[in-house]
N, C-alpha and C positions, 0 to 999 in steps of 0.2 A: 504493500500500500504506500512503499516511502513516495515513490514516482509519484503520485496525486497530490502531495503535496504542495504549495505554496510557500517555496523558500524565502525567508526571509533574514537579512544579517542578522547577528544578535544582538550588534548594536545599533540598530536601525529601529526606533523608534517614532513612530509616526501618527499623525492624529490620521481615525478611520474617515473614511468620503462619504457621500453620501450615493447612491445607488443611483439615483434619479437625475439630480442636481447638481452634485460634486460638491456641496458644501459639507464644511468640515461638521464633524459628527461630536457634540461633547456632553449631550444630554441623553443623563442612561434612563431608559423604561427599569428593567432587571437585568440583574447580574445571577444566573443561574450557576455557575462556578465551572467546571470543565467536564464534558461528558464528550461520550464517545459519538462517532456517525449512526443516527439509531436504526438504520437495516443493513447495520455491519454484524449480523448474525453470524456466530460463532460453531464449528464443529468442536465434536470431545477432542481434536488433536490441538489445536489451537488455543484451548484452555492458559498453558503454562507461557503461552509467547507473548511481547511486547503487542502492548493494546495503545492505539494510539488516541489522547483524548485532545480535547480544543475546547477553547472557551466560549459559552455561552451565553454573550455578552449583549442582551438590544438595548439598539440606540432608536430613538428620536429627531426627525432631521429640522430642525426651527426654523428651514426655511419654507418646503412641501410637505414637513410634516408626513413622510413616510419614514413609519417604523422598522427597522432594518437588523440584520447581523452580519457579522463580517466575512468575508468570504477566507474559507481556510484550507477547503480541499478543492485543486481542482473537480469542475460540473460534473466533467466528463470521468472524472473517478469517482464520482458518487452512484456514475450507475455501467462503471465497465466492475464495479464492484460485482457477487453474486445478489444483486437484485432481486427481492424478492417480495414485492410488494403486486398480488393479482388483483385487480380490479371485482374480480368475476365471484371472490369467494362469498362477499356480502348481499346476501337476497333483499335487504332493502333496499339497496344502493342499485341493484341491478332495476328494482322496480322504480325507482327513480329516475334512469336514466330511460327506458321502455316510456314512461310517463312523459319525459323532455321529448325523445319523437316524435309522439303523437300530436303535442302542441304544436309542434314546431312545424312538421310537414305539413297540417293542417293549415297554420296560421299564413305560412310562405309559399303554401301550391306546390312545395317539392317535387321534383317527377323525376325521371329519366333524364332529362336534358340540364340539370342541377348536379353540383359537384358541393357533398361536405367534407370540408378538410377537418379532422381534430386532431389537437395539440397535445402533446402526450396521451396519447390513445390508449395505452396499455396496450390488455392484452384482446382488445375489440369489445368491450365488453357495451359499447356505447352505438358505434358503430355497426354493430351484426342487427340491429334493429331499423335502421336503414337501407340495409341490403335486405331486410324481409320486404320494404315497399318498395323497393326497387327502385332506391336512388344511389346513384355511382358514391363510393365516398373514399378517402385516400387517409390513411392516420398517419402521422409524426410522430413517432415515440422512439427514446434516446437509448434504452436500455434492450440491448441488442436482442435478446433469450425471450424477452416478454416480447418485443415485436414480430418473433419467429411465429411466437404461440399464435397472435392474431393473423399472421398470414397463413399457416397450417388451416386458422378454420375457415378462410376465404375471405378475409376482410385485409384487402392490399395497404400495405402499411412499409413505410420507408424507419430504415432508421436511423433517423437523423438526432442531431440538435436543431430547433427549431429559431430564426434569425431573418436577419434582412438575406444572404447569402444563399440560403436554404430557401426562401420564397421566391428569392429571383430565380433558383435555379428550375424548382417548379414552374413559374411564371412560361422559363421559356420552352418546358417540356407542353406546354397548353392547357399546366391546370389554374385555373381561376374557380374562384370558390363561390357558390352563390351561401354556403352560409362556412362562418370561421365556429368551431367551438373547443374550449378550452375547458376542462372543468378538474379545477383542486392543482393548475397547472403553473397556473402566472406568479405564486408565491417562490415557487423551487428553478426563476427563472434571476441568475447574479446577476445580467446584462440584461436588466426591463427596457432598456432602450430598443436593444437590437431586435429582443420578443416582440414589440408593439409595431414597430418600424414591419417589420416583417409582416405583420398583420393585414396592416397597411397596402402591403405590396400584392398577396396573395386573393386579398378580398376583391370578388368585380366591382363592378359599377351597379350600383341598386341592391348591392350583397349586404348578407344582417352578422354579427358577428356577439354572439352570447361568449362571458365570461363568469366562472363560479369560484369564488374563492369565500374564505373565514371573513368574517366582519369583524374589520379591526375592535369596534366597537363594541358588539359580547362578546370578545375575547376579554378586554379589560372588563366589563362590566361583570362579568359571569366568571373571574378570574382563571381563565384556562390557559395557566402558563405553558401545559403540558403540551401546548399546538405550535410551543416552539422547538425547534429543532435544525441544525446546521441544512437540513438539506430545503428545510422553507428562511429564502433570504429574504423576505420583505412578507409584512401584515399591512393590510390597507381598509383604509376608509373609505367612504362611497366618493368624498370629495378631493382625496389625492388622486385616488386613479380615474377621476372624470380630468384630471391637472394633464395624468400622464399620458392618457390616449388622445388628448387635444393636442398636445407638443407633438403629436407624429399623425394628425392631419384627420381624426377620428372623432367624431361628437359622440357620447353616449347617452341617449336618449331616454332610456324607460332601464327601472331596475326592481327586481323581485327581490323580497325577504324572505329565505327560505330556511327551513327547522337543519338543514344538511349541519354535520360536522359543528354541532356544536352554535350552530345558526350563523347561515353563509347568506350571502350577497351573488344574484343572478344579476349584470349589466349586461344589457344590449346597448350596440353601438352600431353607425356608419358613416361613409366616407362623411367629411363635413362638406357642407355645401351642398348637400342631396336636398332637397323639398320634399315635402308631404311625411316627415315620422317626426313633428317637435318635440320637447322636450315634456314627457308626464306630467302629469302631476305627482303621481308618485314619486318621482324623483325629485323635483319640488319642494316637496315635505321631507323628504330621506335627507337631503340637503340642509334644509331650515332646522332638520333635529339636532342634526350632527355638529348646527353651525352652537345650538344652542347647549348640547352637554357640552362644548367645547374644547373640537380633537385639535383644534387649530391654537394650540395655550400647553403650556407646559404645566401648567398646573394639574391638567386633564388623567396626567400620565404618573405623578407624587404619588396617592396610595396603591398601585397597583403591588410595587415591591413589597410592602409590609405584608401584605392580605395574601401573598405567594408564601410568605414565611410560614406565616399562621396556617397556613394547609400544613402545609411539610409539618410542624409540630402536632398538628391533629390526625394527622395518617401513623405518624411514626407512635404518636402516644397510643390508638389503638392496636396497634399492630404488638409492642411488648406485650400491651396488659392483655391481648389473645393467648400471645406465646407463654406470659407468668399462669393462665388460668390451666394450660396441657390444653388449647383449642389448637385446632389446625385451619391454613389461612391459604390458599389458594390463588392464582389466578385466571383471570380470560381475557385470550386476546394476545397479541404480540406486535402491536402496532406501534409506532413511531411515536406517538404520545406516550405512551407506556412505557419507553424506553427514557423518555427524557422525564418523567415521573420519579421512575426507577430509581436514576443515576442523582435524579438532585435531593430526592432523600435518602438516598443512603441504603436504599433496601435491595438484602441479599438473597441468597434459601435461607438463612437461619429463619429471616422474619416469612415467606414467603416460598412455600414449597418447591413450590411447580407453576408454571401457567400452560396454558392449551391455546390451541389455534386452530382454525378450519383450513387452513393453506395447509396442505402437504407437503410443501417445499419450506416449512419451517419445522416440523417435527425432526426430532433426535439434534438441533441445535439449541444454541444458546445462547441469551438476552445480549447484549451488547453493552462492557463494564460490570455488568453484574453478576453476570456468568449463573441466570437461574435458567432450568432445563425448561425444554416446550413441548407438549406431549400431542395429541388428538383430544378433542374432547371428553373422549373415553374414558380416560384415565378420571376423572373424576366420579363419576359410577363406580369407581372401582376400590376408588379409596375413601368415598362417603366423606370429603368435607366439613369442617363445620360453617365453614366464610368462604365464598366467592367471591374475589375482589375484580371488578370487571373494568379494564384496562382502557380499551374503546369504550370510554363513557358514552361518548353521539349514537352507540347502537344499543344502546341497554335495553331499550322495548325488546328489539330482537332478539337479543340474550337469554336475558330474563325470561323469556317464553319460551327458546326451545332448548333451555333448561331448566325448566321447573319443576322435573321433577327429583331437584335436590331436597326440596320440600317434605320430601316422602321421609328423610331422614333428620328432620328438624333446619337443614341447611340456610343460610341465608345469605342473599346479595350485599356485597357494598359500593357503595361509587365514591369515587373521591373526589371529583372538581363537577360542579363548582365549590362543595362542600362535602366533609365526609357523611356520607347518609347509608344507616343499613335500611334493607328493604327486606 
């Protein structure tokens, strides 16, 4: 993993940039301390070897007010890494995205003679619902294994990094895009100029371009520190990234509040200077709110740090007094929030046995810094639990229900963010 690194002298000390802007960066959100890349999943052989960590430092940019972290591994080794993150495993996310089609081809007249391009695509898991209506579509996804899976099941997928470069290259193969979509993609994007720019280039004329990312704003609100992680460089407000897709010639016009990941933000946008799609109202009001919690003030951004502590002291104080009582404490899940949970409070096996996952391609490894093993669900049946502690918090309806029946043996759910709550 040394090669992905980002050498730096050691005595080369430099104030960080800002992503967007290039102003200098000196207002911290939180300081999470140093954790590992968290889908640097681990084998038993790997255990004993040098683990490499990076700090987890967001800043606040005072002058666009995009929230940021610093760039520490090469992109492009974060996913020539064994990437293991499928799209396909979460049944509500899948019904989510089936759900986005149907609006969408509906709303646009999609047909045949329409080209959707998505931006890290995965493994099609968005895209194969398009090709059921029989619209051509082309995915972008950087992580080489996962884009094979999607082209194995017939949904043609390039694998690129996605830029100004990469859309011109497109452009001049004859794809133009009548709709651009992105979803959970623009945050894990260190160069947002080149992402947007690129946008820009691949969209036609009269083309709609939906965007789904975390609201910066129940992120603090709802304090979900957990949703940060080296591989997402920037958390956004509805009103920076209207900032940032205008600087690269794009109005965004109409945007959705959506329950996704912890409650995410859908923007649509198009070329600027198009007639007939003005600005919502919703978006409007999405704006006028945000003007008035006040993302645009540093002050906005003061308690987030403390209310991050006071988790970490409330998880770790449940978590002993399980282990002083002889309870057994469990996990679900092995997702990238999980990991950066994990590493910034401290939690090993001792506190925390085992976790589970529905990906196949994470069983028989191991959390990333904290080295707890990852089983099949199964394993939980099997050892009758007292505490499930459910890692993907944004999926717990799901969880929670198709396993319930740990109940049978007294069992019980916990979630940790925004607060610790058993269920």
């Amino acid at each position: 993993m040394t090669d992905t690194l980002l050498e730096r002298p050691a005595e080369e000390v430099t104030t960080p940039r800002c992503l967007f802007c290039a102003n200098d960066l000196t207002v911290t959100v939180v300081d999470l301390g140093m954790s590992p890349l968290c889908e640097s999943f681990l084998s038993a052989g790997q255990l004993n070897r040098m683990e490499p960590f990076y700090p987890l430092h967001v800043y606040v940019c005072d002058r666009c007010w995009l929230v940021q972290v610093e760039e520490y591994v090469d992109p492009e080794g974060l996913f020539a890494l064994d990437y293991r993150y499928y799209s396909s495993y979460s049944d509500s996310w899948l019904r989510h995205a089936e759900r986005y089609v149907e609006t969408m081809t509906e709303r646009l007249g999609l047909g045949p003679q329409d080209l959707v391009v998505e931006l890290g695509s995965n493994d099609g898991y968005l895209l194969q619902y398009f090709v059921r209506r029989g619209v051509p579509v082309l995915g972008v996804e950087p992580a080489g294994t996962i884009c094979q899976v999607a082209n194995d099941r017939g949904i043609r997928s390039v694998p690129e990094f996605f830029g100004v470069d990469t859309a011109e290259r497109l452009v001049a193969q004859g794809h133009r895009a009548s709709l651009v979509v992105g979803n959970n993609v623009l945050a894990q994007v260190p160069d947002v100029n080149d992402f947007v720019g690129g946008i820009a280039r691949i969209l036609a004329p009269g083309g709609t371009v939906t965007i789904e990312f975390p609201h910066l704003v129940r992120l603090i609100a709802e304090n979900q520190f957990d949703t940060i992680y080296h591989e997402h460089f920037s958390y956004f407000s509805f009103q920076t990234v209207s900032t940032i897709f205008a600087a690269h010639g794009l109005t965004v016009f109409d945007v959705e509040e959506l329950p996704t990941h912890g409650g995410s933000l859908r923007i649509h946008a198009r070329h600027a200077g198009e007639q007939g799609r003005p600005l919502t109202e919703r978006a409007w009001q999405l704006l006028a709110a945000e003007d008035e919690a006040g993302v645009r003030t540093v002050e906005y951004y003061a308690s987030f740090a403390r209310r991050v502590e006071a988790t970490k002291r409330r998880l770790l104080e449940f978590l002993v007094d399980a282990k002083d009582q002889g309870l057994t404490v469990v996990g679900y899940g092995a997702p990238g929030k999980g990991n950066t949970l994990l590493n910034y409070c401290g939690i090993r096996e001792d506190l925390l046995a085992y976790t589970v996952d529905r990906n196949p391609h994470k069983h028989g490894r191991f959390t990333p810094g904290t080295h707890i093993p990852i089983h099949p669900p199964e394993q939980i049946l099997a050892t009758r639990p007292d505490y499930v502690l459910i890692l993907p918090w944004n999926l717990r309806r799901e969880i929670v229900e198709s396993m319930s029946v740990i109940r049978e043996w007294g069992g019980r759910f916990v979630v940790p963010v925004p607060e610790l709550r058993v269920i």
